[in-house]
N, C-alpha and C positions, 0 to 999 in steps of 0.2 A: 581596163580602160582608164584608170585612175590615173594611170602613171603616164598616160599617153596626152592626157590632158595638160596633166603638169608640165609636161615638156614642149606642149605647144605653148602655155601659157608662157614660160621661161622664154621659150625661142620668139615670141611676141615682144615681150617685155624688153628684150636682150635687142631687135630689130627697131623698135623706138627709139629707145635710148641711143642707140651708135647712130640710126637711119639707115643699117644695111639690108641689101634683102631677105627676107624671109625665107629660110630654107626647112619643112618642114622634118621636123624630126622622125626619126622612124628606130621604135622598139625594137628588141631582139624579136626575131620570130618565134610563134608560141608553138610549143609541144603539143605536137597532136595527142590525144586519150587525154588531157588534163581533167579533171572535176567540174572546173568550174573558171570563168575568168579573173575569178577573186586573186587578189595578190595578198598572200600574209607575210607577217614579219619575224621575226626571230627578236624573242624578247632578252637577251644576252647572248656573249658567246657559245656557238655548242656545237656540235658536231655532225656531222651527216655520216652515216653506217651502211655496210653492209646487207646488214639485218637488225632486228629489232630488239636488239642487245647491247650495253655498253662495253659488253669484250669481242663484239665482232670488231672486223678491221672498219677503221677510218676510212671514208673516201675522198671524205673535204672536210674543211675547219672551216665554220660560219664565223660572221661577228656578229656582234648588238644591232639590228635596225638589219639584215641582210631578207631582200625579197625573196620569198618564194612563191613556189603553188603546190599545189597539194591535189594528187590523183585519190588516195584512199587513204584510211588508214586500218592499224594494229593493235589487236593485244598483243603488248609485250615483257619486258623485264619492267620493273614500277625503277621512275626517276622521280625522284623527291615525293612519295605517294599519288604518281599518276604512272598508269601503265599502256595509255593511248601514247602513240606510235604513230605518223604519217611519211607518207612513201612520195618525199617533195621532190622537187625537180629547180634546181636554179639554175643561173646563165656564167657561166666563167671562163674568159678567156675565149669566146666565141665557140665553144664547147656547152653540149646541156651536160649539167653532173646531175644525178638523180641517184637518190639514197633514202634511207630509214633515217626522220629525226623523230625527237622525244616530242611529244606533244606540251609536256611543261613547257617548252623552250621557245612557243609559237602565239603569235596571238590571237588565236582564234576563238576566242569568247566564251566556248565550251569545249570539253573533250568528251567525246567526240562532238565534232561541231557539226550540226542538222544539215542534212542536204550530202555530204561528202560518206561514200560508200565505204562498207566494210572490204581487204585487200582480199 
């Protein structure tokens, strides 16, 4: 809902300023089974996998600040001594990608983060 906000706000702010109409914005459609409507972040570049290892195959290359959500998550292989795992879903290309990231690499407050189900 956060991100929906901003972008009415945006598209407000953006319709003042010029005096065009307001058209409102509309988000990617949300994934059904998600967690939770929370949107997290990717606290630097990293990776989205396969599985819950960093020698499974790559499915996508995140960057710094890239939205996710997050269904569950993993134990799995330890990345920088955490070995929470979440099983994200992001929007790319009008396509959902959905993979295994590292929980280091997410901001979610804690690993595992209360409320989000074991996979």
């Amino acid at each position: 809902m956060r991100i929906r906000h901003a972008l009415a706000a945006a598209t407000l702010g953006t319709t003042l300023a010029f005096g065009a109409v307001a058209v409102p914005a509309q988000a990617a459609p949300k994934k059904a089974g998600t967690a939770s409507d929370d949107v997290f972040y990717t606290t630097q570049a990293t990776k989205q996998y396969t599985c819950a290892k960093t020698t499974c195959r790559v499915k996508r290359n995140l960057f710094a600040g890239q939205p996710l959500s997050i269904s569950c998550y993993y134990v799995g292989q330890s990345v920088s001594g955490n070995n929470i795992w979440y099983y994200t879903t992001t929007w790319q290309y009008e396509v959902w990608v959905d993979g295994y990231t590292p929980g280091q690499h997410i901001n979610t407050g804690a690993d595992p983060r209360p409320g989000i189900p074991r996979c």
